[in-house]
C-alpha positions in Angstrom: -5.6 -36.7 2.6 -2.1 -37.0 4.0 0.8 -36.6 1.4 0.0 -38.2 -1.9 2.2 -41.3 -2.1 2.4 -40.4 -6.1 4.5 -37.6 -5.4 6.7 -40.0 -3.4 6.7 -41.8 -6.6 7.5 -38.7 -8.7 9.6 -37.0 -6.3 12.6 -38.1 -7.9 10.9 -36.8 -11.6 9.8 -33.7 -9.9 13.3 -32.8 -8.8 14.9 -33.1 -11.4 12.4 -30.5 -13.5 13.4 -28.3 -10.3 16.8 -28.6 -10.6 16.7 -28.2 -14.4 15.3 -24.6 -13.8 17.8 -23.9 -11.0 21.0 -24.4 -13.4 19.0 -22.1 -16.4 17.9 -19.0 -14.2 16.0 -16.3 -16.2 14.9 -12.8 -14.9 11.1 -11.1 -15.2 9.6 -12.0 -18.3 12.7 -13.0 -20.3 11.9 -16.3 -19.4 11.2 -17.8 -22.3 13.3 -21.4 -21.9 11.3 -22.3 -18.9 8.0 -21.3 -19.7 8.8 -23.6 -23.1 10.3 -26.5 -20.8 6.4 -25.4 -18.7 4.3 -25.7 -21.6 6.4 -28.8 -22.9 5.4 -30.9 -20.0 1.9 -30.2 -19.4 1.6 -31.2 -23.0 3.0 -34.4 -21.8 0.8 -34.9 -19.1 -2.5 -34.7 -21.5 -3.9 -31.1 -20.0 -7.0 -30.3 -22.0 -5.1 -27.0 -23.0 -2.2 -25.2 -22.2 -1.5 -21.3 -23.8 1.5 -19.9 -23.6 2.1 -16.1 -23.9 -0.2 -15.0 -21.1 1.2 -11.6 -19.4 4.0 -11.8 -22.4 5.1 -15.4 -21.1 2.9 -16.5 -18.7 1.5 -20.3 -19.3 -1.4 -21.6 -18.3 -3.0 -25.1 -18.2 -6.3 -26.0 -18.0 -7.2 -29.4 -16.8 -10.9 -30.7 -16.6 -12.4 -33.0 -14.3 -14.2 -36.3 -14.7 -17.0 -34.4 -14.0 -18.0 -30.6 -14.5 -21.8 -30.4 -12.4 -20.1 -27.8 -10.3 -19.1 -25.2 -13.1 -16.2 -24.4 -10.6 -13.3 -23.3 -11.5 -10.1 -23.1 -9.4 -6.7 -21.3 -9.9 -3.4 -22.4 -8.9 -0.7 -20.2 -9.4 3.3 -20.5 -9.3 5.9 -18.1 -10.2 8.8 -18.9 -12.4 11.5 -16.1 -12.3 14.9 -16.1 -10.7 16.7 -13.0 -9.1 19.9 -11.2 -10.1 22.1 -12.7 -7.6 25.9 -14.4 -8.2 25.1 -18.0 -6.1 27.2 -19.1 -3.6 25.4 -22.6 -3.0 28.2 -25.1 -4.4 26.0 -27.1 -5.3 26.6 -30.0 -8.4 23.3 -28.4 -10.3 24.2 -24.5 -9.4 23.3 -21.7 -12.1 25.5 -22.3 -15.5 24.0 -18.1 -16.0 26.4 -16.1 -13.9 24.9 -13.2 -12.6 21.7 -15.1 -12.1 20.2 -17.3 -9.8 17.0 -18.6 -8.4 17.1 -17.3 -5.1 13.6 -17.3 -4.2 12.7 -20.9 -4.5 10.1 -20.4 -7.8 12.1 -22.9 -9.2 10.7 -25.1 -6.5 7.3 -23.5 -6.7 7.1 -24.5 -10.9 8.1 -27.7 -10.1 5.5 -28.3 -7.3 3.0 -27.1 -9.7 3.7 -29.3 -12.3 4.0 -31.9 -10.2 0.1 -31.4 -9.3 -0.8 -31.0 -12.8 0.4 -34.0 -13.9 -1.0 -35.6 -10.8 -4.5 -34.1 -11.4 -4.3 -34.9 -15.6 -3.9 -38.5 -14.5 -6.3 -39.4 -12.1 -9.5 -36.3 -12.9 -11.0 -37.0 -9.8 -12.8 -33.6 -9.4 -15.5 -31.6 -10.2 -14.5 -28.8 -12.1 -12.0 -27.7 -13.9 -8.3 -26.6 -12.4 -6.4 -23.8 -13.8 -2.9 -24.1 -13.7 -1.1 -20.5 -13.8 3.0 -20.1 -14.7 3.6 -16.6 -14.2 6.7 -14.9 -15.4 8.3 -11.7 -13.7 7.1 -11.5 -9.8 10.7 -10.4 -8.8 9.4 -6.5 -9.2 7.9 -7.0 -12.6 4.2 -7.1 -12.1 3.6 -10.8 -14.0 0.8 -11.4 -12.4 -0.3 -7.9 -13.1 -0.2 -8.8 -16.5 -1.6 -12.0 -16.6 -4.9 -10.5 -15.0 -4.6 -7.6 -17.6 -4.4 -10.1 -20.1 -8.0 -11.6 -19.7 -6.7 -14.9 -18.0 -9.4 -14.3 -14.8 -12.1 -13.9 -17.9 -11.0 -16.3 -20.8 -10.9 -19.5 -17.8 -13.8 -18.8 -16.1 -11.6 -18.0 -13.0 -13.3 -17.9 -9.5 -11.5 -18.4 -6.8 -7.3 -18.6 -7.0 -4.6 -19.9 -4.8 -0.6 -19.3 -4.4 2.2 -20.9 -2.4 5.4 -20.0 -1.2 8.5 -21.9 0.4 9.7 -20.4 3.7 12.7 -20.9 5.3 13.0 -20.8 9.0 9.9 -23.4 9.0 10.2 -26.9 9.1 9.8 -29.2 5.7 6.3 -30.4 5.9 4.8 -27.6 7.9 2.3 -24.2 6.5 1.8 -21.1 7.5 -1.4 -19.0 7.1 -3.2 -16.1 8.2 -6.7 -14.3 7.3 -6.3 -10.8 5.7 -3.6 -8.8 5.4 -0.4 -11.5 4.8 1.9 -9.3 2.7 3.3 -5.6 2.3 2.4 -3.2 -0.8 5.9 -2.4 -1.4 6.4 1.2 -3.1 9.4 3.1 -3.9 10.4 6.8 -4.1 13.1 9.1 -5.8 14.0 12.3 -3.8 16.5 14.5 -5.5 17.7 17.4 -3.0 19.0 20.7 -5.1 21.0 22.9 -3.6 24.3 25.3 -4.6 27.4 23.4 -4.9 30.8 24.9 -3.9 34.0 24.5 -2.0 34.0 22.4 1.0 35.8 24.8 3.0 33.3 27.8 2.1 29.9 26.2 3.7 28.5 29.9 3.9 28.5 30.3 0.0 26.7 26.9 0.0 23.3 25.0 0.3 24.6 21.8 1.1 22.3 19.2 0.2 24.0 16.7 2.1 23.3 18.4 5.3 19.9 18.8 4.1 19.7 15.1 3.2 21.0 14.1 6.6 17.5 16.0 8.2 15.5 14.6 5.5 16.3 11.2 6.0 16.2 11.2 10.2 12.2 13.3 10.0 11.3 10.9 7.4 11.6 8.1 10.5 8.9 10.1 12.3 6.2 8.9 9.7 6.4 5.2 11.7 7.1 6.7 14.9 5.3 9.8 15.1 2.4 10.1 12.8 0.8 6.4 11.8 -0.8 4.7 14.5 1.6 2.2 16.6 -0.3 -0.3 15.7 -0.8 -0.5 12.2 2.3 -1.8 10.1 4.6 0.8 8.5 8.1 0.9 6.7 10.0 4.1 6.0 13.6 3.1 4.5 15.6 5.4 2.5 18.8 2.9 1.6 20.3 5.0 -1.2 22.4 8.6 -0.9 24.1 9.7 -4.1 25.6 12.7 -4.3 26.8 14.2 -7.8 30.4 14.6 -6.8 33.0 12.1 -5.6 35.5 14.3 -4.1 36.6 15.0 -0.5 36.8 19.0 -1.0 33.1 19.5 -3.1 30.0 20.9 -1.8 27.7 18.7 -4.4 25.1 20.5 -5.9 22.7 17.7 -5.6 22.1 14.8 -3.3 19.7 11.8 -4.7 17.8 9.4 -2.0 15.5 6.3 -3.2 13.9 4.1 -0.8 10.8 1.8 -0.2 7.6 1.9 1.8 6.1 -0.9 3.0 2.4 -1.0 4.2 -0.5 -3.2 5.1 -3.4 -0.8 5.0 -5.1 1.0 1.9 -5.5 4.2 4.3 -2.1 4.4 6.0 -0.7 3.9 2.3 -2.2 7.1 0.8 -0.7 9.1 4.1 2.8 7.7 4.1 2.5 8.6 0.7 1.6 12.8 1.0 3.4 12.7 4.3 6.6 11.7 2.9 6.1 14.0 0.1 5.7 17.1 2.6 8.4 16.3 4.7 10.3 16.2 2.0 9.7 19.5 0.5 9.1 20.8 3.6 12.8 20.0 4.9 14.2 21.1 2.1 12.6 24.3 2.0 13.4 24.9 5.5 17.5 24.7 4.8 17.1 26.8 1.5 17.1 23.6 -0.9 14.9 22.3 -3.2 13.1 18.5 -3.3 11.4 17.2 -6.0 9.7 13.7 -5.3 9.0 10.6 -7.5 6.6 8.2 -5.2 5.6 5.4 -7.1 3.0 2.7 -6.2 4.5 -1.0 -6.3 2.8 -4.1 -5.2 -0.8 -3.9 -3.6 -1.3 -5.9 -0.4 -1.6 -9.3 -0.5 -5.2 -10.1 1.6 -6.4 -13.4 2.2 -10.1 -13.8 2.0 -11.6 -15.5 5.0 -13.3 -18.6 3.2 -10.5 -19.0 1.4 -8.2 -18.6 3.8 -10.4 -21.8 6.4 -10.6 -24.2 3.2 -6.7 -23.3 2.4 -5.7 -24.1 6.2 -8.1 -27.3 6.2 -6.8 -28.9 3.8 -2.8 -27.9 4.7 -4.0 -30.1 7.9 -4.8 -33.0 6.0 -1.1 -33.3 5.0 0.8 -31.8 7.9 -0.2 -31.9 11.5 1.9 -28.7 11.7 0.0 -25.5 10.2 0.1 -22.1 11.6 -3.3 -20.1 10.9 -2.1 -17.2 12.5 1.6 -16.0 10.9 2.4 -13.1 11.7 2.4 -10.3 8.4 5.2 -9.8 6.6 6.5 -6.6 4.8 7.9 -8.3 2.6 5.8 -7.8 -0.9 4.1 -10.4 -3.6 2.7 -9.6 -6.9 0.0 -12.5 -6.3 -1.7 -9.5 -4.5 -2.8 -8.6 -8.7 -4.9 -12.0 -8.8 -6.1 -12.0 -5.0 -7.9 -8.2 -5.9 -8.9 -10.0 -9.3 -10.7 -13.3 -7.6 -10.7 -13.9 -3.9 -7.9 -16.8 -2.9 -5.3 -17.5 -0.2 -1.8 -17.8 -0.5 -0.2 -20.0 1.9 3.4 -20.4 3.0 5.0 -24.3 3.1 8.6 -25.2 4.9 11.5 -24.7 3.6 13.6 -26.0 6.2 16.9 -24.7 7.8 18.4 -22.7 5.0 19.6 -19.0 4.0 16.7 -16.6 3.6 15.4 -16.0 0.3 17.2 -13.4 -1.8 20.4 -14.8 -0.1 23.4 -16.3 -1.9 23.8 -19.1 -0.5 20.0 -20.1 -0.4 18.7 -23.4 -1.6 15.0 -24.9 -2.1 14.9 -28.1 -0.4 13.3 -31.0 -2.4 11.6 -32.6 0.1 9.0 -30.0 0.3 8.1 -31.1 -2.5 5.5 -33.8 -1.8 4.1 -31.5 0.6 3.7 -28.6 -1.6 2.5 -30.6 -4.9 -0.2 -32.2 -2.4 -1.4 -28.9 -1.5 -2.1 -27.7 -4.9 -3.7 -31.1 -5.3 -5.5 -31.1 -2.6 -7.0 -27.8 -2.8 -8.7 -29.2 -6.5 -9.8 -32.3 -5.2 -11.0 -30.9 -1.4 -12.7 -27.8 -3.3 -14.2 -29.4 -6.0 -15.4 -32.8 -4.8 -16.3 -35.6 -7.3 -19.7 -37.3 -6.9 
């Protein structure tokens, strides 16, 4: 099952859907133009049903095999939300939205999708029935959160799901895999430091916060380096420092921090989590200040089942002789984490060539992954759910 020569054939069709949704950005679940361009083409293609308004504007179609002996049922899932970015691509279709852009790729990733599910509406040759998902708002809005919340895993007969995700830094037509633990739960947390505020050249009438800050933010670093094992995955970043006053000569009376936690173990989560609370109240107490913490929960981790994980990377090797089963984890975060604790699945990443990182300016999707990606989602239907 190397690359399907009917995405060759469509490739040209395909990227122009992609390119459609790369000039008309839209941001968490405002995205209502492309999930009615979405629902508009499966439509087109004949899926036996297609609802939109799953997860507030989620799509999904449903596409049934020649056959159904199996009664399985198989997910495939692609994000459709762009980032908050100005682009700095040049390219001839660049966003016309300024303030907006798809720097992620799920422009690519929707288009892949749909290039499956017109593929798979044509020629039925499975077993089952496929489940195409269009989820809205993975850019730190839970969409696929909300699509499980909504019923979708219940109301499709969900029982097994599967995501993708371009990756630059690999080569076009390559994957990359790994069992278990793939991707970060990303939280976030809110510190804000009270002290006493004054004149800048009377310290001694003072709590200065900022001092205070300055030790919160270094004994915070010993949560990686002194208190979770070495070899378990951990990310302590504080990347904000406000303070309420601009001026040169102030004291402020309060110094805010926010900053994000990455980790890729249920346990070591829950500690970071009291850890960083007591260090923080702890310092602060220490100086003569006062901290008062907001930790809040983001992302889960996104885990790979094993089964899943073999068929994922078997049939990745039927279209590329280049797949990587053993990718190192990223702490980087993904919301498909909501649908792998719903159904057990893999998500797999696919080359995106030589380009800017995602989340970047000047990053582009690369249309000729799409064959390879389309085939995928394809391939997992057909390979999974065998016809007779």
């Amino acid at each position: 099952m190397p690359v399907k020569n009917r995405f060759a054939e469509l490739l040209p069709e395909i990227t122009a859907w992609r390119r459609d949704f790369h000039t008309h950005p839209e941001l968490l679940f405002e995205v209502h133009r492309t999930a009615a361009r979405v629902a508009e083409l499966c439509r087109s293609f004949g899926c036996d049903e297609v609802v939109e308004g799953i997860g507030r504007t989620g799509v999904v179609a449903v596409i049934k095999g020649r056959q159904n002996g199996s009664g399985r049922v198989i997910g495939l899932r692609a994000d459709m939300d762009a980032l908050p970015i100005i682009e700095q691509t040049g390219v001839d279709y660049a966003s016309t939205t300024p303030g907006k852009m798809h720097a992620c790729g799920h422009d690519g990733h929707t288009a892949m999708l749909l290039g499956a599910a017109r593929y798979l509406a044509e020629t039925r040759n499975f077993d089952g029935t496929a489940v195409c998902i269009f989820q809205p708002a993975e850019e730190g809005g839970g969409g696929g959160r909300e699509m499980v919340a909504d019923g979708m895993m219940e109301r499709w007969g969900i029982q097994e799901v599967y995501g993708m995700h371009n990756m630059p830094g690999i080569p076009v037509g390559s994957f990359a895999i790994r069992e278990g633990a793939m991707m970060a739960a990303a939280d976030q947390f809110d510190i804000l430091i009270t002290g006493k505020g004054g004149h800048a050249a009377k310290p001694h009438d003072c709590i200065d916060p900022v001092v205070v800050a300055s030790h919160m933010i270094l004994a915070l670093q010993t949560i990686a380096s002194r208190n979770v094992d070495p070899l378990k995955q951990v990310v302590v970043s504080v990347c904000v420092v406000q303070t309420d006053s601009p001026a040169h000569n102030v004291i402020p009376q309060t110094v805010k921090l926010k900053g994000t936690v990455r980790t890729m173990d249920a346990a070591v989560q829950d500690f970071v989590e009291r850890r960083l609370c007591e260090i923080a109240e702890g310092t602060a107490l220490a100086l003569g200040a006062r901290a008062e913490v907001n930790y809040q929960r983001g992302y889960p981790v996104t885990v790979n089942a094993p089964e899943n994980t073999v068929f994922a990377a078997e049939v990745a090797r039927k279209i590329s002789s280049s797949v990587n089963t053993s990718v190192a984890p990223m702490m980087g975060a993904e919301d498909f984490s909501y649908m792998l604790q719903a159904r057990p699945g893999a998500y797999i990443l696919v080359g995106n060539g030589d380009t800017a990182m995602v989340h970047h300016p000047a990053y582009n999707f690369d249309d000729n992954a799409i064959p390879f990606g389309s085939s995928w989602y394809a391939g997992m239907v057909e390979a999974r759910m065998p016809a007779a």
